[in-house]
C-alpha positions in Angstrom: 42.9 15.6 -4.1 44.1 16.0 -7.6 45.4 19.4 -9.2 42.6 21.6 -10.4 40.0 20.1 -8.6 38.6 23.4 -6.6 34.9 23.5 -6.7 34.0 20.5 -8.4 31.7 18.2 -6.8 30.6 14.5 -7.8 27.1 13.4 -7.0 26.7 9.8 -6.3 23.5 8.6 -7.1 21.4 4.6 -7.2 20.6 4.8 -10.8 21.6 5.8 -13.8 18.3 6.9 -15.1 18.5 9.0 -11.5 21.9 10.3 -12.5 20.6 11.4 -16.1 17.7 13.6 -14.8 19.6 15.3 -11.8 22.8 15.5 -14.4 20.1 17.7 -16.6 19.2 20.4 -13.6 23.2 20.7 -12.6 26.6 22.9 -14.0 29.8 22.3 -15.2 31.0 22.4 -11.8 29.3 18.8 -11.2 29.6 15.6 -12.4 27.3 13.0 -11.5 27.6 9.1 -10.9 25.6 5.8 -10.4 26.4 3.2 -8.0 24.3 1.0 -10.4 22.5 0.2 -6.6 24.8 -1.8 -3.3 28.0 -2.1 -4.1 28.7 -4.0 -0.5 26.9 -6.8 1.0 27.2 -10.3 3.2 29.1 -12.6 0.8 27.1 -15.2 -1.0 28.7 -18.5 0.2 29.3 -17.9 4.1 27.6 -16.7 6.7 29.7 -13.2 7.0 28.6 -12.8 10.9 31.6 -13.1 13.4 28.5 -14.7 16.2 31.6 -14.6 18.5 32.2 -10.9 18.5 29.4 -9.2 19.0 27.8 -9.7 15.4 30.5 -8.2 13.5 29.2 -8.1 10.1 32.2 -9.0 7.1 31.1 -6.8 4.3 32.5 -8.3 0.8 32.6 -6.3 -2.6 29.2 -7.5 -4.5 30.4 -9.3 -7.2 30.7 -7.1 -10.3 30.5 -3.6 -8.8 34.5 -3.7 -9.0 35.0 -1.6 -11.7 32.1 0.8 -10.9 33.7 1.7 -7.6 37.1 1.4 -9.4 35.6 4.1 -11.7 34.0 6.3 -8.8 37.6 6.1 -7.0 39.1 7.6 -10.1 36.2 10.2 -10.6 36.5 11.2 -6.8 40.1 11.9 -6.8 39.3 15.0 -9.7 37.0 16.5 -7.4 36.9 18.8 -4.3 33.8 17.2 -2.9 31.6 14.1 -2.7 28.1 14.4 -2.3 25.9 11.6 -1.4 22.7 11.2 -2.9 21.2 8.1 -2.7 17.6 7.5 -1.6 16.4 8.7 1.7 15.6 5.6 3.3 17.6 2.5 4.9 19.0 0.9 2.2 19.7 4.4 0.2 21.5 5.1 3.5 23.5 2.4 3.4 24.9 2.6 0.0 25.9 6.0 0.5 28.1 4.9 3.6 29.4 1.8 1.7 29.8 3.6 -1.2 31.9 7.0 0.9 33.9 4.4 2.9 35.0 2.6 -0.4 36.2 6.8 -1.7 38.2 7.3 1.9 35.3 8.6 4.0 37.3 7.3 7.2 40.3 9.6 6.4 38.9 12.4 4.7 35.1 12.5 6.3 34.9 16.5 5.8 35.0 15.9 1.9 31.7 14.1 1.9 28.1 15.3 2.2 24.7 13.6 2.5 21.8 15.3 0.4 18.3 14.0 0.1 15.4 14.7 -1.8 11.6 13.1 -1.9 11.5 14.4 -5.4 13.6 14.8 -8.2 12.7 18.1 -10.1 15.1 20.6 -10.2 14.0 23.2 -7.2 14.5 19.8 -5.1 18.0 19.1 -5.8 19.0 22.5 -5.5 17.2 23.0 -2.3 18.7 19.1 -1.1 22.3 20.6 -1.9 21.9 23.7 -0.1 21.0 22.1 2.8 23.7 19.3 2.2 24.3 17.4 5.9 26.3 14.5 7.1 25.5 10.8 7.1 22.7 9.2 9.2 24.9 6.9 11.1 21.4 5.2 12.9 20.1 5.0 10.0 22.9 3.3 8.7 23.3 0.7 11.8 19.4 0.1 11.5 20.3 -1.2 7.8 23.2 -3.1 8.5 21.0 -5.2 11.9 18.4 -5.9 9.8 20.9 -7.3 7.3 22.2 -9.1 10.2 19.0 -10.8 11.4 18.0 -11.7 7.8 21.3 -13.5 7.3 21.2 -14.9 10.5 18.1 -16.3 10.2 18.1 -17.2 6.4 21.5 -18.9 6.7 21.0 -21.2 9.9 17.3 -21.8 9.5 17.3 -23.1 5.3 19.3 -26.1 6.2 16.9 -27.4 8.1 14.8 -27.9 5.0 17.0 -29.4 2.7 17.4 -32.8 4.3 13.6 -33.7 5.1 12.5 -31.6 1.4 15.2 -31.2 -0.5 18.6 -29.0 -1.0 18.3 -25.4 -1.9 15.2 -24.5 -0.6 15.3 -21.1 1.5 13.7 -19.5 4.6 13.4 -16.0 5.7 12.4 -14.1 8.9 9.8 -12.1 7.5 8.7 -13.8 4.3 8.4 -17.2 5.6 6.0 -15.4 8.4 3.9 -14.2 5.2 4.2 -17.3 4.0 2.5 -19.0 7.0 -0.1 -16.3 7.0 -1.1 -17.5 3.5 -0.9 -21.5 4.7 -3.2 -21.1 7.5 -5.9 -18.9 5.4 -5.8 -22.1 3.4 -6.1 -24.4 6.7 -9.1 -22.4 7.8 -11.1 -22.5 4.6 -10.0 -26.7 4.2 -11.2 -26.8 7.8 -14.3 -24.7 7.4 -17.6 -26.6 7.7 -20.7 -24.7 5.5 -24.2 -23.8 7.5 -27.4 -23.4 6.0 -29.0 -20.1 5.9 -32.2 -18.6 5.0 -33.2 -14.9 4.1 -36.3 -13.3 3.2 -36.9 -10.6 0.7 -40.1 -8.5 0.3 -39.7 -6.9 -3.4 -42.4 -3.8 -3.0 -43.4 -1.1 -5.6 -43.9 2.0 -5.1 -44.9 4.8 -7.9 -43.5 2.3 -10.4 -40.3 2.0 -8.8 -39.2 -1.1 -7.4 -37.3 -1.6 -4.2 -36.5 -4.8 -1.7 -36.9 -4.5 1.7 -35.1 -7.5 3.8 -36.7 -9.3 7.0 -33.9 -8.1 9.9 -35.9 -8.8 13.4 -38.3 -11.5 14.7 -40.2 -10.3 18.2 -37.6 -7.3 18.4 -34.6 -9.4 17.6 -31.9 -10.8 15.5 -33.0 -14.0 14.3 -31.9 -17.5 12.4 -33.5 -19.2 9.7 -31.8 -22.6 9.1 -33.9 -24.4 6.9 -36.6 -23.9 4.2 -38.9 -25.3 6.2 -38.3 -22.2 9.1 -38.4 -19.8 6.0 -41.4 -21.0 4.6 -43.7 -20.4 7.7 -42.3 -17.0 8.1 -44.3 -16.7 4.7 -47.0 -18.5 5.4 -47.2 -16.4 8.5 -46.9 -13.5 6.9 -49.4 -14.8 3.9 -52.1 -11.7 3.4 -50.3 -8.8 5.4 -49.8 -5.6 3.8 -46.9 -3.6 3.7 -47.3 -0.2 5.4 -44.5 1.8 6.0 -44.1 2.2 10.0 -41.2 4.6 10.3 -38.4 6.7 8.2 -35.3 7.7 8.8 -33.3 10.3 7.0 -30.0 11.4 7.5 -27.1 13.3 5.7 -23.8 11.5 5.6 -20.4 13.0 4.8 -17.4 10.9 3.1 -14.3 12.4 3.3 -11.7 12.5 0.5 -8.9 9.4 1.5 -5.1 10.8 1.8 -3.1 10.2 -0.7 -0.9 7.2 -1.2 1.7 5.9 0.6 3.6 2.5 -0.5 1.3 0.5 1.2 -2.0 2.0 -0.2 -0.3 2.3 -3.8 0.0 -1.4 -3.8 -3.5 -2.3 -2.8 -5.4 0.0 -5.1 -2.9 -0.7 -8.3 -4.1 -4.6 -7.4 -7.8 -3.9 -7.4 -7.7 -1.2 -9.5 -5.0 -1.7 -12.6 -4.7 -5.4 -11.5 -0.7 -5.0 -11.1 1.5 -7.1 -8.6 3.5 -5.4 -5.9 6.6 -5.2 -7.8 5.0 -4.1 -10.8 3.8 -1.3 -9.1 7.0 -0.2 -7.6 9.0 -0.6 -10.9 6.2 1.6 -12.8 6.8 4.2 -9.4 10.7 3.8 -9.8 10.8 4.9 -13.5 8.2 8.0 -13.1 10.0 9.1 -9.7 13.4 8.8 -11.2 12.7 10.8 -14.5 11.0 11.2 -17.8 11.4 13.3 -21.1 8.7 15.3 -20.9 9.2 17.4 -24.5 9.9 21.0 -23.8 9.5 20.6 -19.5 12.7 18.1 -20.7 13.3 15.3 -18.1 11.5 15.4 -15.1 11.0 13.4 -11.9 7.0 13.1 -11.9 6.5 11.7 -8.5 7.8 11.9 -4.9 9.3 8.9 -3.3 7.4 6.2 -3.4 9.1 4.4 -0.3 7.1 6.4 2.5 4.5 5.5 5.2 3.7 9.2 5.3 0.7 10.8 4.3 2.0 14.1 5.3 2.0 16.4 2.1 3.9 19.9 1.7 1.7 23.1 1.5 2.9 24.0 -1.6 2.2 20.9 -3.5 -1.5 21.0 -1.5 -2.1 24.7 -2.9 -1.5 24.0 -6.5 -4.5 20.7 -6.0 -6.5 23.4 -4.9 -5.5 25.8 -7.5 -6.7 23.3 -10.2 -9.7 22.2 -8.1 -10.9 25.9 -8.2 -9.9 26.6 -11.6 -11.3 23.3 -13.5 -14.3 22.6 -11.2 -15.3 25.5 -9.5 -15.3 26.6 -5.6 -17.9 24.0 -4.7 -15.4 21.3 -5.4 -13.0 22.6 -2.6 -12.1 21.4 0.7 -12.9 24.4 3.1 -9.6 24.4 4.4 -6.1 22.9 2.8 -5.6 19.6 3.9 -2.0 18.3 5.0 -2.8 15.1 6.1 0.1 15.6 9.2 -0.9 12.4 10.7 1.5 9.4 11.4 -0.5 6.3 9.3 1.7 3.3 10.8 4.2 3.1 13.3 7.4 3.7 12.2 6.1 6.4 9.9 8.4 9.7 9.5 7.1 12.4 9.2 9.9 14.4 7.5 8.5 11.9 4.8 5.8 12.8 2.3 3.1 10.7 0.7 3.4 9.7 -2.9 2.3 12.6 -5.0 2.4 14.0 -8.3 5.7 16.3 -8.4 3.5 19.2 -10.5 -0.2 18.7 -9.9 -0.4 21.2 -12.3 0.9 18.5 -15.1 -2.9 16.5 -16.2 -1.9 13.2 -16.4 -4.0 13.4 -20.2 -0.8 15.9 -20.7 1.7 13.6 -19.4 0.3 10.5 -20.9 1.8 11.1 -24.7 5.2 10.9 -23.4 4.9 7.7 -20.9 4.5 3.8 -21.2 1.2 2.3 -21.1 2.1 1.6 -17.2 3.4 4.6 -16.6 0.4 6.3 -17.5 -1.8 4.4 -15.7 -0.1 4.6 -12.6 0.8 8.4 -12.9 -2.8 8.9 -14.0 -3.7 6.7 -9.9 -1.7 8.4 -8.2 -2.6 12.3 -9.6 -6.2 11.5 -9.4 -5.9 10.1 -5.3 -3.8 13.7 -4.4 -6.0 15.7 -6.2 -8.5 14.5 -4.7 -7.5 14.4 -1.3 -8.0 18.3 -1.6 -11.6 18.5 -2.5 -15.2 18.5 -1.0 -16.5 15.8 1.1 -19.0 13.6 -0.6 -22.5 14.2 0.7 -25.3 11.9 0.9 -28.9 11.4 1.7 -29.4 8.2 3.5 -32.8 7.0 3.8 -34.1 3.5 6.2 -37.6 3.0 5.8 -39.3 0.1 8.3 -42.1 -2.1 7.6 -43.7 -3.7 11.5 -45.6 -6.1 9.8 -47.5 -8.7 12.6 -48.1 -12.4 11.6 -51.2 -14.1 11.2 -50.3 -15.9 14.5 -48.9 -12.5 16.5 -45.6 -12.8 15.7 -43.8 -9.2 14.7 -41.6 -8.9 11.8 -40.0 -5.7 11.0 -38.8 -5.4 7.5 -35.9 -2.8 6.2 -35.2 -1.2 3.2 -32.1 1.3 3.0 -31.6 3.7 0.0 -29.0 6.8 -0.8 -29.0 9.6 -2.8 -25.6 11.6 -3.7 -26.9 14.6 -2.9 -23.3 16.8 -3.8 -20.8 14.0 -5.4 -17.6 16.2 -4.3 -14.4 14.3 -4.2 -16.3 11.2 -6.1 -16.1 13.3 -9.4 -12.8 12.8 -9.3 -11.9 9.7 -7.5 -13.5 6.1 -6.2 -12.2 3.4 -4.2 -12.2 0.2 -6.1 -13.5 -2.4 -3.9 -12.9 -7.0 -4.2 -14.7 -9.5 -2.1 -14.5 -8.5 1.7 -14.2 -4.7 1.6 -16.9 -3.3 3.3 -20.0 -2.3 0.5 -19.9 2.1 0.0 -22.5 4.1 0.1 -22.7 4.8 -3.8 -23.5 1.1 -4.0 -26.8 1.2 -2.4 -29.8 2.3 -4.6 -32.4 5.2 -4.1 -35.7 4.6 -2.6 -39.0 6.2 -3.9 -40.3 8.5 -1.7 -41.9 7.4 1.2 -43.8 8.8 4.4 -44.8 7.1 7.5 -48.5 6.0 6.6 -48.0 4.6 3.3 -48.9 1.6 1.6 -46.3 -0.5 -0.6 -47.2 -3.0 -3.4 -45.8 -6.2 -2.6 -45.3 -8.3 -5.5 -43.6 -11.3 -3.9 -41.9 -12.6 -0.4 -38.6 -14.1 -1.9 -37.1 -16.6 0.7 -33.2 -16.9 -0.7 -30.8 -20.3 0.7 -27.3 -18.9 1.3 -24.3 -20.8 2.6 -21.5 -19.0 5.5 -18.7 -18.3 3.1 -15.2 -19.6 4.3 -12.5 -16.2 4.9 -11.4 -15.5 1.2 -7.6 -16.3 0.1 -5.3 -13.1 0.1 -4.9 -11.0 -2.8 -2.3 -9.3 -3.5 -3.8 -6.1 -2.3 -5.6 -7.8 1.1 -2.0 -9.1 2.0 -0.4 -6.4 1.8 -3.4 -4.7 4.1 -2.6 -7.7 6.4 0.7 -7.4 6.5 0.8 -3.5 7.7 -1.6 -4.3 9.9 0.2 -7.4 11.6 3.0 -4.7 11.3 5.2 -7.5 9.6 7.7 -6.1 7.3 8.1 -2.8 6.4 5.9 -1.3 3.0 9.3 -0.8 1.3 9.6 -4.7 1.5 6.5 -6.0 0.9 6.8 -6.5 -3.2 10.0 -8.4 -2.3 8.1 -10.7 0.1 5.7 -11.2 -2.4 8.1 -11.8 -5.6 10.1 -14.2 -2.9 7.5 -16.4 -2.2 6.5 -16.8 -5.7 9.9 -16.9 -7.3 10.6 -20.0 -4.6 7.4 -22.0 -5.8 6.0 -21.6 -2.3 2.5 -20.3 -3.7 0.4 -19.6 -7.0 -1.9 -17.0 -8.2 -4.9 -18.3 -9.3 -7.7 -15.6 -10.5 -5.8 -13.3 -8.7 -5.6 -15.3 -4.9 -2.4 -16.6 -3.2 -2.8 -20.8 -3.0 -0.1 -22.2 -1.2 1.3 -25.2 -3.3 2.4 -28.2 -1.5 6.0 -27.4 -1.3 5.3 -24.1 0.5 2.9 -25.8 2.8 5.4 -28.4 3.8 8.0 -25.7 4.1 5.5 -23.1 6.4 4.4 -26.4 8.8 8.0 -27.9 9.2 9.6 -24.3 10.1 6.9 -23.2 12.4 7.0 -26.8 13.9 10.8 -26.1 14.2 10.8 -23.0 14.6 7.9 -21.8 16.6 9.3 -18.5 18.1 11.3 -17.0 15.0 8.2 -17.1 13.3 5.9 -16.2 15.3 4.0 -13.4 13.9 3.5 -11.5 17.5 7.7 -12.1 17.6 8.3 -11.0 14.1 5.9 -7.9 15.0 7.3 -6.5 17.9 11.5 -7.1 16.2 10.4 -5.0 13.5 9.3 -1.8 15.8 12.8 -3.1 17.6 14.4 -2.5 14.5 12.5 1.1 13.8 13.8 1.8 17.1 17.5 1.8 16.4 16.8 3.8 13.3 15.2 6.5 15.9 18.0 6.2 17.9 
């Protein structure tokens, strides 16, 4: 340690846009520094696993980060302390160890301290470095096997392709298991044979409002029309009959508000929603988490981490929701009670971690909007409209199933059913809706009122509508229904999934047509020859249970 160096401290961040915003909220006394990301990795051109004693990764300088660690060295030996403050995840792990053992964290380990934050606003950082800790050495190892295993794989499984394909071509453990999900959705919907269907359709009128009531039992049960021959003596049964309502059901239904994001959920409803890819998403996240010029509030981090399976929120950031909830649309609007949303969402899930939520719920995004990109906006805008929401009213509706028993002219019974709803309080749908594609499950808002009706009464019916349909096929992945598949299958981690997806693409393995995944014939070939080869390493049950494996070592 240099002359004169008492008291200072250099903070070594990821980013420089990072470094800027945390440089802003900090004194003299610090100086802060980017890593410009790993500076430390497997080499490029050899395997850099010793498979003969015991795994021993060979870390090489990544080429190009020379001079920056040259340049932290230098800056390091002018201070007292070096504080670590890279991401607080895996990989931000990692470069802070890489980073410290470049700086002489094996001789001097008591000059270095690990901070972390899950936002970057200046109460944060000064709270991170007042509670400054050591390195997460599991955390840390959990990095590095992972590393390990996707080397491992990678480098001894990609040969295998270049001689029956051709050279070059790669494979990985987890996105070559996405990869086959995608190629046997395609399989199934080659391989999937149509069938005839029939419905039937009573359009009624009642006080001048129309409605459609749809045929759901034959004699007390589920029933089967194949051809338009079947449908058209249900008809001709049915030829004369009048439509007289034989029972009605009403209920109340309650929707509650959905927690706000986490990476997972931020991906699928910026796909439906704004129509952005995966790594779109996270880039947009990345620039508003790291810190923007916000005029006189100066530069500010406006969102939490966005690498978190967490939909745990603090209490403080949950009181000013409800703060603005009361104030802008009254105590109605409100969630009885705050809402923390405390449980874990997918295994793996930390719960020191928070959700992804606006830094200052208190900042509109209409406010915010003048000083971001066009992305950035959008995306801010998501994000603060899903927390604030999370804090308001349930949704209440009036449900309403009316039943028409209608018997045939030859004593058959056929009970017709109409289903209506009412929003009879909108609460948290004032705010915020779910967007839905092809396969989500249809929400109550969708489904139309009915006129009033009472057991007893009499319907127009101005005509029995028999409708052919054909069974649909499963639809291709989006990007947004992939990533759902993927958390579910547990394959990957959410951190990774915009890299699987960019992967897959960037290799030529599959297109995006009107927003689908089609696997192209390379990726096909590829998916069928590895899992032919292959069939345990990808294995989605296998690749599964590795990853909680992996989580495992992190949790010591």
């Amino acid at each position: 340690m240099a002359k004169g160096t008492k008291g200072r401290k250099l903070v070594i961040v990821e980013s420089p846009a990072k470094a800027r915003t945390i440089g802003r909220y900090l004194g003299k006394d610090f100086e802060v520094a980017a890593s410009v990301g790993h500076v430390r990795d497997l080499p490029a051109k050899e395997l850099g696993v010793d498979v003969e004693n015991g795994f021993e990764p060979k870390y090489v300088t990544i080429r190009g980060k020379g001079k920056i660690l040259q340049e932290l060295k230098k800056k390091a030996k002018t201070v007292e302390r070096v504080i670590l403050a890279t991401d607080p995840d895996r990989e931000g792990e990692a470069i802070a160890y890489h980073v410290a053992e470049q700086l002489g964290y094996e001789e001097e380990p008591d000059r270095f301290q690990r901070v972390t934050f899950r936002e970057i606003t200046k109460s944060a950082v000064l709270r991170a470095l007042d509670e400054a800790g050591s390195l997460d050495m599991e955390k840390v190892e959990a990095q590095q096997a992972r590393r390990i295993l996707d080397r491992l794989v990678g480098y001894q499984v990609s040969p295998f392709l270049w001689k029956p394909i051709r050279p070059g071509l790669s494979a990985g453990r987890v996105q070559t298991v996405a990869l086959r999900l995608i190629c046997e959705r395609e399989d199934k919907i080659k391989a999937f044979e149509a069938e005839e269907y029939w419905s039937i359709l009573a359009l009624l009128e009642k006080d001048d409002q129309a409605f459609q009531a749809k045929l759901h039992q034959i004699d007390g049960k589920a029933f089967s029309l194949g051809t338009e021959a079947e449908a058209h003596a249900v008809l001709k049964d049915l030829s004369g009959t009048t439509f007289q309502v034989s029972e009605v059901k009403r209920r109340e239904r309650r929707k509650n508000p959905f927690p706000p994001f986490t990476t997972s959920t931020l991906q699928q409803e910026a796909a439906k929603r704004l129509r952005f890819g995966a790594r779109r998403t996270m880039r947009t996240a990345q620039r508003l988490y790291e810190g923007v010029e916000l005029g006189s509030r100066g530069l500010v981090g406006l969102i939490t981490y966005m690498r978190t399976d967490s939909t745990r929120v603090a209490p403080s950031a949950v009181s000013q929701a409800r703060d603005w909830i009361e104030d802008q649309m009254g105590k109605p609007y409100l969630a009885p009670s705050p809402r923390l949303f405390g449980g874990k969402q997918q295994k793996g899930a930390q719960e020191a971690h928070e959700a992804i939520r606006p830094t200052d719920a208190l900042l509109h995004p209409s406010e915010a909007e003048d000083f971001l990109g066009p992305d950035e906006a959008r995306l801010y805008e998501l994000i603060w409209l899903r927390f604030v929401a999370s804090q308001m009213a349930p949704a209440v509706y009036d449900t309403t199933t009316v039943d028409f028993d209608q018997k045939g002219n030859g004593g058959r019974q056929y009970l017709f059913r109409a289903t209506g709803s009412v929003v009879k309080f909108p609460g948290f749908t004032r705010l915020y809706l779910d967007t839905t594609e092809r396969g989500d499950h249809k929400r109550l808002d969708d489904l139309e009122p009915l006129p009033e009706l009472v057991e007893g009464d009499v319907s127009a019916l101005r005509e029995l509508q028999p409708n052919q349909h054909f069974t649909q096929p499963p639809p291709r992945f989006s990007e947004a229904s992939l990533v759902r598949e993927l958390e579910k299958l547990g394959i990957g981690r959410p951190s990774t999934y915009a890299q699987i997806i960019s992967t897959i693409q960037d290799r030529g393995y599959v297109e995006v047509e009107k927003r689908r995944f089609f696997p192209t014939p390379l990726g096909d070939t590829v998916a069928k020859l590895l899992v032919r080869v292959f069939p345990n390493i990808f294995d989605v049950d296998f690749t599964s249970r590795m990853e909680g494996e992996l989580d495992r070592v992190e949790e010591g």
